[in-house]
C-alpha positions as CSV (number, residue, x, y, z in Angstrom):
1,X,-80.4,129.0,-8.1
2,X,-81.3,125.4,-8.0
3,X,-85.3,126.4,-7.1
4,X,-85.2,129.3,-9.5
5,X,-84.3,127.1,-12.2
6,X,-86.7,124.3,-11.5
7,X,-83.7,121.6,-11.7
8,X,-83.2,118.5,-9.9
9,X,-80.1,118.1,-10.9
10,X,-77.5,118.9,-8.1
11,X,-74.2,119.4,-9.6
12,X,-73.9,123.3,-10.6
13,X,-72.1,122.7,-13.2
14,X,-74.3,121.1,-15.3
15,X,-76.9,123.8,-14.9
16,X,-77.7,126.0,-17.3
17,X,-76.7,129.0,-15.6
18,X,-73.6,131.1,-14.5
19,X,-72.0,134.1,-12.8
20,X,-72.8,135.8,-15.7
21,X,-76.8,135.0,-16.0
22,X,-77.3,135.7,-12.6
23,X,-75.8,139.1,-12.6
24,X,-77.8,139.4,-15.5
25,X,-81.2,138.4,-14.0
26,X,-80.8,139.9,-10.5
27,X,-79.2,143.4,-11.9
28,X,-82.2,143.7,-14.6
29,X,-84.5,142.9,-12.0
30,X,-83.5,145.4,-9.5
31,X,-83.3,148.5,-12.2
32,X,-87.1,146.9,-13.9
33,X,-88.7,146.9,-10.8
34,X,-86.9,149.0,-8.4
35,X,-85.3,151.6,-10.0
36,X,-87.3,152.3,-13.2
37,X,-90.0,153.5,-10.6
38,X,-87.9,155.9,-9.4
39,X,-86.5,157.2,-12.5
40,X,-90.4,157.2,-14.1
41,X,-92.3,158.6,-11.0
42,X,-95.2,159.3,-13.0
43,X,-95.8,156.2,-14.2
44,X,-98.2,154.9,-11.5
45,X,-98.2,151.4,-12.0
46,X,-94.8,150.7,-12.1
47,X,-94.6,152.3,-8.3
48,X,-97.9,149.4,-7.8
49,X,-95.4,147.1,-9.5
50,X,-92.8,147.4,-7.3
51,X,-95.0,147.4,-4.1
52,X,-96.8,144.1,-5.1
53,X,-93.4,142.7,-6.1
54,X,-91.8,143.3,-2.9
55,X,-94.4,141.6,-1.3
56,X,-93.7,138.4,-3.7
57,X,-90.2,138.5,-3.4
58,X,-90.9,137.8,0.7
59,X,-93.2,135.1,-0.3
60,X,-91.0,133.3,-2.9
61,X,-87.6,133.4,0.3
62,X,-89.7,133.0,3.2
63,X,-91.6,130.0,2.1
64,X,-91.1,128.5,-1.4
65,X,-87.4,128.5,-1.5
66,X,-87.2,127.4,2.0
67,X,-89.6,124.3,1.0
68,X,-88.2,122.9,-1.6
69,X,-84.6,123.5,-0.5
70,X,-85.5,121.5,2.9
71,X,-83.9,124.9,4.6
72,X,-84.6,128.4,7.1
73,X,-82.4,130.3,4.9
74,X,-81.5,131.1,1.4
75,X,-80.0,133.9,-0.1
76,X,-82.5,137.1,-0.6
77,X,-84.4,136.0,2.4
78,X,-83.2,138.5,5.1
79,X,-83.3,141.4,2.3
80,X,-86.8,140.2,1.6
81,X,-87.8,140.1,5.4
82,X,-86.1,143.0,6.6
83,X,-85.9,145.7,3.8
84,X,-88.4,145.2,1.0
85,X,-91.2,143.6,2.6
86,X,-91.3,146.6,5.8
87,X,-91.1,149.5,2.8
88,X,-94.4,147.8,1.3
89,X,-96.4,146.8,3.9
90,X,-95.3,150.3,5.3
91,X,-96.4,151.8,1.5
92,X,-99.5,149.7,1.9
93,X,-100.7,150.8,5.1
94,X,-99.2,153.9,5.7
95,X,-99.3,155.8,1.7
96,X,-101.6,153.8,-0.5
97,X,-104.4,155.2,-2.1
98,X,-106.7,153.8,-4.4
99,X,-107.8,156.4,-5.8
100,X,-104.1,157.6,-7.0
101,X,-104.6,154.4,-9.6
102,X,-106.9,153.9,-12.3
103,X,-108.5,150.3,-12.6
104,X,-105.7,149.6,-15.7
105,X,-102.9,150.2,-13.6
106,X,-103.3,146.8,-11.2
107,X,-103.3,144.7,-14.3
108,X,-100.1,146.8,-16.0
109,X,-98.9,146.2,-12.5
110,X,-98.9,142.2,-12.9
111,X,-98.3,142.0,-16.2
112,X,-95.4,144.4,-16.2
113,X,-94.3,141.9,-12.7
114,X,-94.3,138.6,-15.0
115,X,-92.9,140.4,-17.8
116,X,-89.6,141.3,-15.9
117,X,-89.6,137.9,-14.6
118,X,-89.7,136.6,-17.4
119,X,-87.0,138.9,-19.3
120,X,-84.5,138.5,-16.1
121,X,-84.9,134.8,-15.8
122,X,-86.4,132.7,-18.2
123,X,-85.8,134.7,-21.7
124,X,-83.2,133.1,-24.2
125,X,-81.2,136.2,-23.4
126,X,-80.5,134.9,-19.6
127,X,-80.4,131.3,-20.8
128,X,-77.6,132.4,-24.2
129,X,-75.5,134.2,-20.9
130,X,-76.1,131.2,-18.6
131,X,-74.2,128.5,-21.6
132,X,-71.2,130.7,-22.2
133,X,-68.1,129.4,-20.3
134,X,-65.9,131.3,-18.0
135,X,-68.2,132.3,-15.6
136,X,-68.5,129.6,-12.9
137,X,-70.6,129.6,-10.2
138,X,-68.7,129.9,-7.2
139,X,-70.2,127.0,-4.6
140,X,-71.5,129.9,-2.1
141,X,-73.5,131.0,-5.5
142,X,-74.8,128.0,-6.4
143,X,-76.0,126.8,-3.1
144,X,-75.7,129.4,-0.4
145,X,-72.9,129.8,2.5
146,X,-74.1,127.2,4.5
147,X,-74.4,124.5,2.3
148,X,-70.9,125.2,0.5
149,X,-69.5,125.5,4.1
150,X,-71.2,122.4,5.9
151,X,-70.0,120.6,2.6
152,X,-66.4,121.7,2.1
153,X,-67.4,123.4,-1.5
């Protein structure tokens, strides 16, 4: 949460996030990306969306989280490796052609990638969830099982 967030600050509770905004983020996420394509099969670049996505989502727990949380794991990481990254790569190699997409549908694909970023994670609507109190992040939230446990959180 701490990465996500781009906070130093190591005390969870004076981030500006909660139980609440990260439901929020993660559950908008996975029906933007994930499920939208599934619903709207005929809208091709949201099927490219979710491919290139998956791809990123590996990218972001394999090695950026890892970084700059000093740590092998974080949570996402094994559904990353082990689920979304094998259906792409296997979508990539396997299904993929480029002539099923127009040349408009790679950029929709991006755009429509940093657009449900954005909305899940950085809009005022998850940061107006994230400041309303009740919704504590449990420790195992806020920094993962290993941490909380290693640290008696």
């Amino acid at each position: 949460m701490r990465v996500l967030m781009g906070s130093r600050e190591k005390d969870s509770t004076k981030w500006n996030c909660n139980n609440l905004s990260s439901m929020f983020g993660n559950r908008g996420f996975l029906v933007l990306i994930y499920l939208l394509p599934l619903i709207l099969p005929d809208v091709r670049f949201l099927l490219l969306a979710a491919m290139i996505f998956s791809l990123l989502e590996l990218l972001a727990h394999l090695i950026v989280f890892n970084v700059k949380q000093k740590s092998l794991y974080n949570p996402g990481l094994i559904t990353g490796a082990f689920i979304l990254a094998p259906i792409s790569i296997y979508y990539f190699v396997n299904i993929f052609d480029k002539n099923f997409y127009v040349w408009s549908d790679y950029p929709a694909a991006m755009v429509w990638c940093v657009g449900v970023f954005w909305f899940s994670f950085r809009s005022p609507l998850y940061w107006g969830l994230g400041s309303l109190k009740g919704y504590k992040l449990s420790a195992r939230s806020a920094y993962g099982v290993r941490y909380a446990t290693a640290h008696n959180l």
